[in-house]
C-alpha positions in Angstrom: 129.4 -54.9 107.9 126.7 -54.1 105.3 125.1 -57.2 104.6 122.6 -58.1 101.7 120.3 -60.9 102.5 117.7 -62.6 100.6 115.2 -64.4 101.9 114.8 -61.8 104.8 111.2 -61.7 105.3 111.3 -65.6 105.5 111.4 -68.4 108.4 114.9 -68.3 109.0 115.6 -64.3 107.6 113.1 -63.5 110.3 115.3 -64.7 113.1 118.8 -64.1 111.4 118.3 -60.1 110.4 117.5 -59.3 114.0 120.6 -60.6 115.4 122.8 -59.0 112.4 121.3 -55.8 113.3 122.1 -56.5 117.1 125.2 -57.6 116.8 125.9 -53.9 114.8 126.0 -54.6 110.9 123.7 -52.4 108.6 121.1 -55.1 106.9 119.5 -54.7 103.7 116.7 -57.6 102.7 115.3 -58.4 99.3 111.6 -58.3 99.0 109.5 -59.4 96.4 106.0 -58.0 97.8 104.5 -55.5 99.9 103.6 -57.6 102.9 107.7 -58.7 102.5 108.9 -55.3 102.4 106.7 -54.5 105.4 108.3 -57.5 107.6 111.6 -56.4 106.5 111.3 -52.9 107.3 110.0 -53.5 110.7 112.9 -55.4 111.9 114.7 -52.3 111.3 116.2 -53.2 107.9 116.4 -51.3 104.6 114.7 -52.6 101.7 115.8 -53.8 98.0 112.3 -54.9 96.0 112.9 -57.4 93.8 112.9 -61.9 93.6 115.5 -64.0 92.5 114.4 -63.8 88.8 115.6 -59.7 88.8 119.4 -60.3 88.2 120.0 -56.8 87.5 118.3 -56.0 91.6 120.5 -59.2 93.1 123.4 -57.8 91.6 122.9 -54.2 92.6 122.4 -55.7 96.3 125.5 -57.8 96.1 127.4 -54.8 94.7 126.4 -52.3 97.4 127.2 -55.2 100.3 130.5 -56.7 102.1 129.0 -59.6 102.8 125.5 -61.6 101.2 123.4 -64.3 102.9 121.4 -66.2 100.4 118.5 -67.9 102.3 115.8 -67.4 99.7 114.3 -70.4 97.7 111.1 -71.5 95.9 109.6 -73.9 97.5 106.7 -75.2 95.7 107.7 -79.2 95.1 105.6 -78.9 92.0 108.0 -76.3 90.5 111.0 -77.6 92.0 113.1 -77.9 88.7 112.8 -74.2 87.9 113.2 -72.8 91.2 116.6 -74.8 91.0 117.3 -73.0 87.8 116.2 -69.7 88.9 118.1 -70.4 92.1 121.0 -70.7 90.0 121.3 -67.8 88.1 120.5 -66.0 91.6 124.0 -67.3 93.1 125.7 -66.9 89.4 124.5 -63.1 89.5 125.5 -62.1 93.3 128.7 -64.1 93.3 130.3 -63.0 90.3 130.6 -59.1 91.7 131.6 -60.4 95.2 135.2 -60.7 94.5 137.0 -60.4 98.5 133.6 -60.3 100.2 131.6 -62.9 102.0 128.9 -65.1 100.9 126.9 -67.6 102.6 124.8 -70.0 101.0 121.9 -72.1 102.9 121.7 -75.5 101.8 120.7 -79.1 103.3 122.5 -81.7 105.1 123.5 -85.0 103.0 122.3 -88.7 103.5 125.0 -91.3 103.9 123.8 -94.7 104.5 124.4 -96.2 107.7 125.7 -93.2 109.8 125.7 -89.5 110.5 126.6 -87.2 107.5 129.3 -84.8 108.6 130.7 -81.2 107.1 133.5 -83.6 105.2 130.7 -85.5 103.5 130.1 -84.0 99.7 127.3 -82.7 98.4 125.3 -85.4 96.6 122.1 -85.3 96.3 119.3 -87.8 95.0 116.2 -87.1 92.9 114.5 -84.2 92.2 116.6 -82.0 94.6 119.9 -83.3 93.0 120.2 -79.6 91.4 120.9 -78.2 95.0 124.0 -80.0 95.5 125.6 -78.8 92.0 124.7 -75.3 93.2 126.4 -75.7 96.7 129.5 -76.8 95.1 129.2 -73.9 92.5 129.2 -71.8 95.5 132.3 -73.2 97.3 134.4 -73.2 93.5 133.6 -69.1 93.7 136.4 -69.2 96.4 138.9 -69.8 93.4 137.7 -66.5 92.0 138.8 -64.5 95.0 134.7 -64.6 96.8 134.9 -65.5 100.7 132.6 -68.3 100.5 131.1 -70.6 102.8 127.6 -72.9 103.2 125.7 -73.6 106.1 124.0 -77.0 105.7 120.2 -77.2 107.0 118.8 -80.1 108.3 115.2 -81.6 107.4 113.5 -80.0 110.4 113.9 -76.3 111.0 111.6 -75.9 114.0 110.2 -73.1 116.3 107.5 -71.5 117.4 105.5 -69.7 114.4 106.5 -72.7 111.7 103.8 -72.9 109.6 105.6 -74.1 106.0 109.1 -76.6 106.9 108.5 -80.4 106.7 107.1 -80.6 110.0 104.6 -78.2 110.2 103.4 -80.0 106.4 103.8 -83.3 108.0 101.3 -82.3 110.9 98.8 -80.6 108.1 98.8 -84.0 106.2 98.0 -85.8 109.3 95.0 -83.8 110.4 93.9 -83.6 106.8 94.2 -87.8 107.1 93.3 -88.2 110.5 96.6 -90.1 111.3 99.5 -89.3 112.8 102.0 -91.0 110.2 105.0 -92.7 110.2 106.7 -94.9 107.4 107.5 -98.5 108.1 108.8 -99.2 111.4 109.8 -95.2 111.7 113.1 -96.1 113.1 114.5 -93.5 110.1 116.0 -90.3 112.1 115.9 -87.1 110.5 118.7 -84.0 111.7 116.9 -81.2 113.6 117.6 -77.9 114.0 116.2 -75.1 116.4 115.2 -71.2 113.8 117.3 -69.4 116.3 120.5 -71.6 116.5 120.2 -71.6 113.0 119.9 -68.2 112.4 122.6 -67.9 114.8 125.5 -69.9 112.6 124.5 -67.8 109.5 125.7 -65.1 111.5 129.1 -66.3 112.2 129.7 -67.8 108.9 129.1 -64.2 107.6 131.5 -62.9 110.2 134.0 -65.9 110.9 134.1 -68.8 108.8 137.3 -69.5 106.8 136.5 -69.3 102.9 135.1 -72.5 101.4 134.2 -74.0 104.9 130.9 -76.2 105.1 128.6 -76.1 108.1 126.1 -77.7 109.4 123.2 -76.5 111.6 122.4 -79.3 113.6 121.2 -79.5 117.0 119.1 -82.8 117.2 121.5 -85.3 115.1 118.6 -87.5 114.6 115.0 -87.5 115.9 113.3 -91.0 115.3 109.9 -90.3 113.0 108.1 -92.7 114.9 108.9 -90.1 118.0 107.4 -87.7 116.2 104.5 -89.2 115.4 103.9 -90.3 119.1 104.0 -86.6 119.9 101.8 -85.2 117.5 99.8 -87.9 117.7 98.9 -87.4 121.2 99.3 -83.8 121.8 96.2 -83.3 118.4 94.4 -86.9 119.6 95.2 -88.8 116.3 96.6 -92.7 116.0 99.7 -93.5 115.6 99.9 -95.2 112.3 102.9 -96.8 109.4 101.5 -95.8 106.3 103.5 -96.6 102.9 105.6 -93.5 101.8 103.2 -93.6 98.7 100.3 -92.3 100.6 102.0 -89.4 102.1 103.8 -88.1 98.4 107.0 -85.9 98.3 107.1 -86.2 102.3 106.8 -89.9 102.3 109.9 -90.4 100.1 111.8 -88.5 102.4 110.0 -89.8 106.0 111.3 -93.4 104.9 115.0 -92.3 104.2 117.6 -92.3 107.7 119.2 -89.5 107.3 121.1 -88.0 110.7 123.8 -85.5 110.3 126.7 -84.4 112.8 127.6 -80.3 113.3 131.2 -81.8 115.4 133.1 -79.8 113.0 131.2 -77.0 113.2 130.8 -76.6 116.5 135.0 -77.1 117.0 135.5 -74.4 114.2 133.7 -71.8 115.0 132.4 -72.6 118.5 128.2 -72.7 117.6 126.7 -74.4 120.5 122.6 -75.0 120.0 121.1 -73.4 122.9 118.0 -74.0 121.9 114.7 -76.6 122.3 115.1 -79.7 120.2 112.3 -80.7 118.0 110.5 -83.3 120.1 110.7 -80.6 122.7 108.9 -78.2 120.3 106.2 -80.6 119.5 105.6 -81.0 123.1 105.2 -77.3 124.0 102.1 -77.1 121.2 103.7 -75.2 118.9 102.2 -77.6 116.4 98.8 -78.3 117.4 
């Protein structure tokens, strides 16, 4: 399969092109710079230069592919509302010349007070990140125009070794830049985790197997206590374990004091994905955030 991804040069494109080009499809990746189209190339990918603002360059990618995988996204909190626009004209553009091909859109698990979110859960979002859920749900409506679509569901941790910008890796950067290692209230809230490589993993087969209009979810760890966390980090860097108010910690505190597990059951029955990998707490203990 020729296969368009954007995002390539990114967290999780860096572990999914790999395995695309091992498992025998021809990979192109979108690059916006010349340190991304370096990255890209060496995996052993073509290249397509270009960002999600060049319509024209996504749709030309999208054209020339059977399948897309849309992992790229700005994510600069302070700019949040316009990367969600541009984000959206980015899906608008690929989608609407993919017309019996595949496309699979990353997005992020849902909160549902009082237990685990799960695939049959929709899309609603809170906030300032409500914008992602109308575009996940754009997504899955393309299905009715003929596009074999499908979303794979992230969770708030994405962890590995090498993590140096998902909400853990800014969590830890906070807490040495406060000399704490921070949790909010009684940390009890549990947050779904998810290993780069099993992720990367059920990108894959969504592009290759999942039924059109499925929802995924890439969950290994279906909720990791914060206050776990914090013990970690705070004894593998040698910083107190401390409750802070969610007001001290900004963006990350809002979401730190939500419980917010999710499930992958459905997932895992429909297109057998089994996590293979180290959970997060795991991760944190083998340094990979000291």
């Amino acid at each position: 399969m020729r296969v368009f991804v954007t995002g390539a040069s990114g967290w999780i494109g860096r572990a999914l092109v790999p395995g695309l080009l091992d498992a025998g499809h021809q990979v192109t990746g979108l690059a916006r710079s010349d340190a991304s189209a370096e990255t890209v190339a060496a995996m052993g990918a073509g290249v397509l230069r270009g960002d999600l603002t060049d319509l024209d360059v996504l749709e030309q990618g999208a054209k020339a592919a059977d399948g897309v995988v849309h992992l790229a996204f700005g994510h600069d909190f302070a700019e949040l509302d316009a990367a969600i626009r541009t984000d959206a004209a980015a899906v608008g553009a690929m989608t609407a010349v993919l017309a019996g091909k595949r496309f699979v859109a990353a997005s992020g698990t849902p909160m549902v007070p009082g237990r685990a979110a799960t695939e049959e859960d929709p899309a609603v979002f809170a906030g300032p990140v409500a914008g992602r859920a109308d575009i996940a749900n754009a997504v899955l409506r393309t299905a009715e125009d003929g596009v074999h679509a499908s979303v794979v569901r992230l969770p708030r941790s994405v962890h590995g070794e090498g993590d140096a910008h998902g909400l853990i890796a800014r969590l830890i950067a906070l807490g040495r830049e406060k000399g704490i290692a921070a949790y909010v209230g009684d940390g009890t809230q549990r947050w779904p985790a998810v290993h780069v490589l099993d992720a990367a993993h059920l990108f894959r087969l969504a592009l290759e197997q999942a039924p059109s209009g499925a929802v995924l979810h890439a969950v290994g760890d279906e909720g990791v206590r914060i206050r776990d966390v914090a013990e970690v980090a705070g004894r593998r860097l040698g910083l107190p374990v401390t409750s802070v108010a969610a007001e001290e910690l900004g963006f990350l505190g809002g979401l730190l004091a939500l419980d917010q597990p999710a499930s992958a059951k459905t997932t895992r029955e429909t297109l057998g994905w089994r996590p293979t990998r180290p959970g997060l707490l795991d991760d944190l203990e083998n340094g990979y955030y000291d």
